[in-house]
C-alpha positions in Angstrom: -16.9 10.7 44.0 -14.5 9.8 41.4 -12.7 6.7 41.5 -10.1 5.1 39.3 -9.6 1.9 40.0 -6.8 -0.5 38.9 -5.6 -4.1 38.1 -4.0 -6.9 36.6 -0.4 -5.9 38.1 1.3 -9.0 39.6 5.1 -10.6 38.8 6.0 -11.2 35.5 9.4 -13.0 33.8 11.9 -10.3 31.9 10.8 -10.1 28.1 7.5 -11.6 29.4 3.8 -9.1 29.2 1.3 -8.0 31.3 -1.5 -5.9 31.0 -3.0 -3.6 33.6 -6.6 -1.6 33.7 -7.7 1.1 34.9 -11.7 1.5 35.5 -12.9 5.1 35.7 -16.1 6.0 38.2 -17.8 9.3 38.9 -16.5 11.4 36.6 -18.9 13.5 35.2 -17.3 15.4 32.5 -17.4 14.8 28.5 -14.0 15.0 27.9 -10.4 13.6 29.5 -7.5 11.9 29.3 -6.1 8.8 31.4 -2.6 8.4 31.9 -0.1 5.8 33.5 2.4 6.9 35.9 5.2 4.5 37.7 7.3 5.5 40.3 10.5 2.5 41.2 11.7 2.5 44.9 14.2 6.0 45.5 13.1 7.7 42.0 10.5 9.9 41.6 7.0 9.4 39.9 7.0 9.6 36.3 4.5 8.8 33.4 4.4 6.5 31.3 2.0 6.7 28.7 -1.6 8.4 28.5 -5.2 8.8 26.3 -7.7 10.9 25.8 -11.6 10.1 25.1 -12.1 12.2 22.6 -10.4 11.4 19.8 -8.7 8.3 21.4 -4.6 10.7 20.8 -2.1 8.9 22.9 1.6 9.5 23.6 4.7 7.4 25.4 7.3 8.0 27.5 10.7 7.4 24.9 11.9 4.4 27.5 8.5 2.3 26.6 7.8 3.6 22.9 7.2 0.3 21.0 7.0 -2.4 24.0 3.8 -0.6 25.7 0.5 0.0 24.2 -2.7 2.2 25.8 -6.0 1.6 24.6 -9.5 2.6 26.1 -12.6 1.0 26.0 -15.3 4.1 26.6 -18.7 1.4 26.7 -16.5 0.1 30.0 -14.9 3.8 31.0 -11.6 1.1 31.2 -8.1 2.2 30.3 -5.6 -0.7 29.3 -1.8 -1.1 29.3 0.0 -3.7 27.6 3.3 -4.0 28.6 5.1 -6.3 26.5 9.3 -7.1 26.2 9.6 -6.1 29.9 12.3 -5.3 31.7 13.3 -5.4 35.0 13.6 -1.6 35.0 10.1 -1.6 34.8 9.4 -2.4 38.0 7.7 0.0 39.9 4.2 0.9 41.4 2.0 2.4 38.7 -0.8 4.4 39.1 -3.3 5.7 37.1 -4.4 9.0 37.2 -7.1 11.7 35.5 -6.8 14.8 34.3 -9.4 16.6 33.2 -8.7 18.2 30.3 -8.1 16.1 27.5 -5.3 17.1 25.4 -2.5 14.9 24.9 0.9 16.5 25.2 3.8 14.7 24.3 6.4 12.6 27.5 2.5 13.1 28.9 2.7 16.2 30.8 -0.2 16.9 32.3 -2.1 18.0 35.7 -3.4 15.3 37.4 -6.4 15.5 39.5 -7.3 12.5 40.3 -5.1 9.5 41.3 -5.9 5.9 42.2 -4.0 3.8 44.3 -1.2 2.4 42.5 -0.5 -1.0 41.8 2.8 -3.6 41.9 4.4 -4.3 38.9 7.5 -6.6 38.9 9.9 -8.1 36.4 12.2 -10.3 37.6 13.6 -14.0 36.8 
């Protein structure tokens, strides 16, 4: 059973950072990518930033190009997000998510097949 499991969300001061992880289980294949989606209350879902295990590509959505950095640990099967310069429109619920096959397109688009549960992000004074 795959699992993705995630942390390190919590409250966090405008301009302040935060880094949230994402620990991978089950997944038997070689070869995927990890990416971050967020969704704020009344807007849709959209991603954020993702990375792949095979040659460690990444890509960022333009609003968070420069503040937010993805990295992966494979030893751990961890994916990380720093999230630094925040900004209130940041808030949201974010979630990461699998796909399967691991190439990197750019804004992220990809077909996710496995999600985890999401967790709280907020930026506020």
């Amino acid at each position: 059973q795959v699992q993705l499991e995630e942390s390190g969300g919590g409250l966090v001061q405008p301009g302040g950072p935060l880094r949230v992880s994402c620990t991978v289980s089950g997944f038997t294949s070689d070869h995927w990518q990890i990416g971050w989606f967020r969704q704020a209350p009344g807007t849709e879902r959209e991603a954020v930033s993702c990375i792949n295990n095979y040659d460690g590509e990444t890509a960022y959505v333009y609003s968070v190009k420069g503040r937010f950095t993805i990295s992966m640990d494979n030893a751990k099967n961890t994916v990380y997000l720093q999230m630094n310069s925040l900004k209130p429109e940041d808030t949201g619920v974010y979630y990461c998510v699998l796909d399967a096959v691991a190439v990197v397109l750019p804004e992220c688009i990809m077909k996710v097949d496995y999600w985890g549960q999401g967790i709280q992000v907020t930026v506020s004074s």
